[in-house]
NUNU-939784 format. One line per field, with one value per residue: residue number from 1; y, x, z of N, C-alpha, C in turn. Coordinates in nm, 2 decimals, always signed. Example, Ala and Ser with C-alpha at 12.3 -4.5 7.8 and 13.67 -1.06 7.14 Angstrom:
<rs>
vofi <- c(1,2)
ny <- c(-0.57,-0.22)
nx <- c(+1.32,+1.28)
nz <- c(+0.78,+0.71)
cay <- c(-0.45,-0.11)
cax <- c(+1.23,+1.37)
caz <- c(+0.78,+0.71)
cy <- c(-0.33,+0.00)
cx <- c(+1.32,+1.29)
cz <- c(+0.78,+0.79)
</rs>
This chain:
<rs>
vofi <- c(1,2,3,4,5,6,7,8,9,10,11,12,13,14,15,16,17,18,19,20,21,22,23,24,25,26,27,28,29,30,31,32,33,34,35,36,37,38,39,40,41,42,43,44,45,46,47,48,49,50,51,52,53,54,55,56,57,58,59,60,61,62,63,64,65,66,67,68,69,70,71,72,73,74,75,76,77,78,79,80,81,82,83,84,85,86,87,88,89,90,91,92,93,94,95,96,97,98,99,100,101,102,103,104,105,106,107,108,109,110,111,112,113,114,115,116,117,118)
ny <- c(-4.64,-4.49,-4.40,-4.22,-4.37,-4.62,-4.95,-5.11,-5.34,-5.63,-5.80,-6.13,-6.29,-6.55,-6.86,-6.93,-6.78,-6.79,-6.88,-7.08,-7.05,-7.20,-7.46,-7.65,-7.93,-8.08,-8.16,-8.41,-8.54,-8.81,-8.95,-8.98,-8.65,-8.63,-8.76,-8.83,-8.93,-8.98,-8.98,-8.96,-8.77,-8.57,-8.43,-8.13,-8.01,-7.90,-8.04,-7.95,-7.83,-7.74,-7.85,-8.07,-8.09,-8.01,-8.29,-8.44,-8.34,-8.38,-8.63,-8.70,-8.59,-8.72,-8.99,-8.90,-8.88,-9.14,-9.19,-9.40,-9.42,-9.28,-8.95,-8.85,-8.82,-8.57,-8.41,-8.39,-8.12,-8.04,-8.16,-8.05,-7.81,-7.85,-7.91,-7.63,-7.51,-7.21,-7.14,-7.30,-7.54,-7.70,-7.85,-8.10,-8.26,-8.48,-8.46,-8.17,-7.85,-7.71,-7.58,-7.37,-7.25,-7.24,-7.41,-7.59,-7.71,-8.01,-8.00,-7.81,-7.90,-8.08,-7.94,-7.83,-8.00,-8.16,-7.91,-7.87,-8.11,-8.41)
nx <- c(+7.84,+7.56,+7.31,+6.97,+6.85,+6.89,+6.97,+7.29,+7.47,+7.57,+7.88,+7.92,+8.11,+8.29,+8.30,+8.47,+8.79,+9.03,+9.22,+9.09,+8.84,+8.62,+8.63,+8.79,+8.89,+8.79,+8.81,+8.69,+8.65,+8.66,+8.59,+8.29,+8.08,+8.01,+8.17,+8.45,+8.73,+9.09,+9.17,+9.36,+9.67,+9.90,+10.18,+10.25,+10.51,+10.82,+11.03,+11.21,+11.42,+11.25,+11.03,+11.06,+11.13,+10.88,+10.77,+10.85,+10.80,+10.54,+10.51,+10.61,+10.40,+10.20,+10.31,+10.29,+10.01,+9.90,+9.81,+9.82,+9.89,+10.08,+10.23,+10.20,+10.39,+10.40,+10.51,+10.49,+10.43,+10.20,+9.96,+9.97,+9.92,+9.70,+9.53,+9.50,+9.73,+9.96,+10.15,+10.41,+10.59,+10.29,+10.01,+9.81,+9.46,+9.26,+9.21,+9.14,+9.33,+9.49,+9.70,+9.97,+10.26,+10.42,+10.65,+10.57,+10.63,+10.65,+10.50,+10.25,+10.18,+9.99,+9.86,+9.71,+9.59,+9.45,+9.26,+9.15,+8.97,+9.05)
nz <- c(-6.97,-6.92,-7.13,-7.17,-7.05,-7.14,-7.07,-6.93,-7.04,-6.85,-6.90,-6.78,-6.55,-6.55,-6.27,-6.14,-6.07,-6.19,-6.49,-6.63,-6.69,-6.54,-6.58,-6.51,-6.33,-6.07,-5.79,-5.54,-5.22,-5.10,-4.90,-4.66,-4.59,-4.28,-4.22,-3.98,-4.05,-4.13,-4.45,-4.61,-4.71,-4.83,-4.96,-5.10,-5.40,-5.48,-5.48,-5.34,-5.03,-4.84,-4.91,-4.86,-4.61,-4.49,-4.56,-4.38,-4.14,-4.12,-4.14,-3.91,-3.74,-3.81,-3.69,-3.43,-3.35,-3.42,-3.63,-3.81,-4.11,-4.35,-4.49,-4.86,-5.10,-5.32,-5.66,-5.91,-6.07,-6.23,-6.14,-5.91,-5.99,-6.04,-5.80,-5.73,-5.62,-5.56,-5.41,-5.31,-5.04,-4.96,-4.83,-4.81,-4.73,-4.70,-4.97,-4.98,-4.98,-4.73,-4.64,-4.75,-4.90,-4.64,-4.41,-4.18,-3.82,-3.66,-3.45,-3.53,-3.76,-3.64,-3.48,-3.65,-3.80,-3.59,-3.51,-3.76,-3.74,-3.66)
cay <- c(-4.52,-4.53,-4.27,-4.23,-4.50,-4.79,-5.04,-5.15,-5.50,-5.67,-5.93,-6.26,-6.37,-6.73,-6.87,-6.93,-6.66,-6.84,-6.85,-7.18,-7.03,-7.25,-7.56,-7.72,-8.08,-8.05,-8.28,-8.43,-8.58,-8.97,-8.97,-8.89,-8.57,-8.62,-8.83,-8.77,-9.01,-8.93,-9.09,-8.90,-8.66,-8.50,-8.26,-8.09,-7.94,-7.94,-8.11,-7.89,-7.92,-7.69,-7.94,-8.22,-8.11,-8.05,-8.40,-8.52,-8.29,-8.41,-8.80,-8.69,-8.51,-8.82,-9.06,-8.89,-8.88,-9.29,-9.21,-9.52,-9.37,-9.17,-8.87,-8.88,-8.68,-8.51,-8.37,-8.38,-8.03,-8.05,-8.21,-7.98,-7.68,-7.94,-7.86,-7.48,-7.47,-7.16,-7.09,-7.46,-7.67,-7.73,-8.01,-8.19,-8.35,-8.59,-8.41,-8.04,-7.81,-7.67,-7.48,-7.32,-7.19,-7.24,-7.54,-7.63,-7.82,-8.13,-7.98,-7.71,-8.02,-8.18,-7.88,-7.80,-8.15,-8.14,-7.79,-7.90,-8.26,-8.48)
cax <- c(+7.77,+7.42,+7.26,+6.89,+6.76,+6.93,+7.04,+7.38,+7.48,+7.68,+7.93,+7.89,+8.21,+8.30,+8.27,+8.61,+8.90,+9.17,+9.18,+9.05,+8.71,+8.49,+8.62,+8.86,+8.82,+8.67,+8.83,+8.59,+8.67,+8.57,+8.49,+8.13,+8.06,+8.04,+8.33,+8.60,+8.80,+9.21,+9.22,+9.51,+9.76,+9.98,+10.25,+10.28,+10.61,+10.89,+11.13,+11.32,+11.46,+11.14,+10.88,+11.10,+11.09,+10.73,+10.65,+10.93,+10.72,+10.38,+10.48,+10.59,+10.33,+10.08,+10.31,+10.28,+9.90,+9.92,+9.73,+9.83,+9.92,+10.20,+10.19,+10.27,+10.45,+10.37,+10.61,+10.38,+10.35,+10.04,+9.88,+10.00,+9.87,+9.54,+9.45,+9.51,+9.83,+10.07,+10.31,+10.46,+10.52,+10.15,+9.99,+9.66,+9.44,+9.12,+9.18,+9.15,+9.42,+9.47,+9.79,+10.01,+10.37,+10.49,+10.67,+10.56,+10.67,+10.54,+10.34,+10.22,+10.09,+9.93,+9.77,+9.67,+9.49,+9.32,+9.15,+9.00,+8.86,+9.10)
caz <- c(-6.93,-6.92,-7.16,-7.22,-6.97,-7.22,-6.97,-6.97,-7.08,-6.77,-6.90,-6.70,-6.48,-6.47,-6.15,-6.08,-6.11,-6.30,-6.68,-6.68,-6.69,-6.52,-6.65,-6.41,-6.29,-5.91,-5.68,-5.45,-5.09,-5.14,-4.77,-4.66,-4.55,-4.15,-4.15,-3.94,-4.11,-4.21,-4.57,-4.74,-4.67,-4.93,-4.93,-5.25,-5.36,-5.66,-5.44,-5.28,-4.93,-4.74,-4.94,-4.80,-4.47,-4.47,-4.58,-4.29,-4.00,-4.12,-4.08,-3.75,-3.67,-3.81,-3.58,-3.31,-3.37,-3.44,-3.76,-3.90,-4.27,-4.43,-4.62,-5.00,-5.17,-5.50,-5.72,-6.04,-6.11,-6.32,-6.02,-5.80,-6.00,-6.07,-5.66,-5.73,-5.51,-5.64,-5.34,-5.18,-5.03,-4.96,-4.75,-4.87,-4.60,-4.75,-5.14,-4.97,-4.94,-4.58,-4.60,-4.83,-4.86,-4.51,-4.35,-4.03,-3.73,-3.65,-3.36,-3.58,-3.80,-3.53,-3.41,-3.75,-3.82,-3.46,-3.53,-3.86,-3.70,-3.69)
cy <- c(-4.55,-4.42,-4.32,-4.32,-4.57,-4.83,-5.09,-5.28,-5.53,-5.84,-6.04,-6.31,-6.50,-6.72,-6.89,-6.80,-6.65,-6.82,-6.98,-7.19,-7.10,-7.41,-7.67,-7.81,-8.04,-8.19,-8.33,-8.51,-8.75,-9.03,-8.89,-8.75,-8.57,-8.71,-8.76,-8.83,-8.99,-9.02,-9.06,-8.81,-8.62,-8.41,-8.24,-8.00,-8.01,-8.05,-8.05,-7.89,-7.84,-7.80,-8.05,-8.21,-8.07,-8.17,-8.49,-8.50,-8.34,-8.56,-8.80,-8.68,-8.72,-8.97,-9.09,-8.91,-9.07,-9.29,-9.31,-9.43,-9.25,-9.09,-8.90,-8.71,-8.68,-8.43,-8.34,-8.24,-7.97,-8.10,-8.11,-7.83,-7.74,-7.90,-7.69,-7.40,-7.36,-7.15,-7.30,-7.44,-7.59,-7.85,-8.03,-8.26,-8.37,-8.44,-8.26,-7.97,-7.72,-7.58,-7.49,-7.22,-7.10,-7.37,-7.53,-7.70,-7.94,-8.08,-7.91,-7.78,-8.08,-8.10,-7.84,-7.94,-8.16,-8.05,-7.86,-8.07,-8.31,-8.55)
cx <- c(+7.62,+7.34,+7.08,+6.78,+6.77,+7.01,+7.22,+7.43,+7.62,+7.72,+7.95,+8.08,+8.28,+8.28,+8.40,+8.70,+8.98,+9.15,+9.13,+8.91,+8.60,+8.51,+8.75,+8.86,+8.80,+8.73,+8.76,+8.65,+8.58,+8.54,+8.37,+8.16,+8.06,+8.12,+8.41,+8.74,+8.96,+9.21,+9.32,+9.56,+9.84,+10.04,+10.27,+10.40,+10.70,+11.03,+11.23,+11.31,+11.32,+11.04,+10.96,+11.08,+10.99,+10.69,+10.75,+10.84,+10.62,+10.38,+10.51,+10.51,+10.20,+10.16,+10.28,+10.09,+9.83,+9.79,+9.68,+9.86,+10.02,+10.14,+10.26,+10.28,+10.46,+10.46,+10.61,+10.37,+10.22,+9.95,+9.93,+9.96,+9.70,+9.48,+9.48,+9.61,+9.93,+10.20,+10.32,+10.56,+10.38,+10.12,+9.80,+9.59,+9.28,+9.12,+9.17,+9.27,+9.40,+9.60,+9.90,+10.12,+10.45,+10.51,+10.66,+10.60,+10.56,+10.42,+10.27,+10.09,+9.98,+9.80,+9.67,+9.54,+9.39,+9.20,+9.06,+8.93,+8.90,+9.18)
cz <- c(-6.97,-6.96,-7.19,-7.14,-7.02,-7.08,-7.03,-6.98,-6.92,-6.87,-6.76,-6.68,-6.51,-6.35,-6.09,-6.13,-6.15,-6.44,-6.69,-6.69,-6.64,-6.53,-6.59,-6.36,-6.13,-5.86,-5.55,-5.35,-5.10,-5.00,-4.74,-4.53,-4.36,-4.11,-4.11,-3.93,-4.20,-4.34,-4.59,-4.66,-4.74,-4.89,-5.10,-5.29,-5.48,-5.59,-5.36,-5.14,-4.78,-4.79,-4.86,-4.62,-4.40,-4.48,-4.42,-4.15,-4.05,-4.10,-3.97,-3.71,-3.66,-3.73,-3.45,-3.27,-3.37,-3.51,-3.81,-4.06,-4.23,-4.51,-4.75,-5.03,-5.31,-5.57,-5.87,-6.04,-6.17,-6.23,-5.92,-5.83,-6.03,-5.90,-5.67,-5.68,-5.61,-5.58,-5.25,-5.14,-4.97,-4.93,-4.79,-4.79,-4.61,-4.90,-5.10,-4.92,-4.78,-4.53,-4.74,-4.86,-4.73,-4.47,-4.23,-3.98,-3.71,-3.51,-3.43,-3.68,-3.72,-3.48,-3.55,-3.80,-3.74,-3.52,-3.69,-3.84,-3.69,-3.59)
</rs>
């Protein structure tokens, strides 16, 4: 409340929204910025049989595409909450996440790769 015309102190945020205050390692994209270059592709996921058959549709998808590369599959929890991911599986595409607790079809992949540049 603001009595007297004393200002009121605002406490300062972090910049991020998690409890890790601010302090989170930052995964950076090791391709340059106007590349339109597939490096990576990850599915992220504890193992169970929707993360499996997310990482199954997304090598289809990157067949059918004749990528050249496989997706990897993560299974690291601590890396898989290290990209921010809560609901998986979850697919990873050059160090950014791009989708998140839904398995898609391999066209769905495909179309999904296209629209962000690929």
């Amino acid at each position: 409340m603001n009595l007297f015309g004393k200002k009121e102190k605002k406490e300062e945020t972090p910049a991020c929204g998690c409890a890790c205050n601010g302090n989170a390692e930052v995964k950076v994209n090791d391709a340059p910025a106007d590349s339109t270059a597939l490096t990576s592709v990850k599915v992220l996921g504890s193992g169970c049989k929707s993360c499996k058959a997310l990482l199954d549709n997304t090598n289809a998808a990157l067949q059918n595409m004749k990528a050249g590369i496989a997706a990897e599959y993560v299974t690291d929890m601590a890396v898989v909450a290290g990209y921010g991911v809560m609901s998986t599986p979850a697919l990873v595409v050059n160090e950014k996440v791009v989708s998140m607790g839904k398995v898609m079809n391999p066209a769905e992949v495909e179309n999904l790769l296209h629209k962000i540049g690929f």
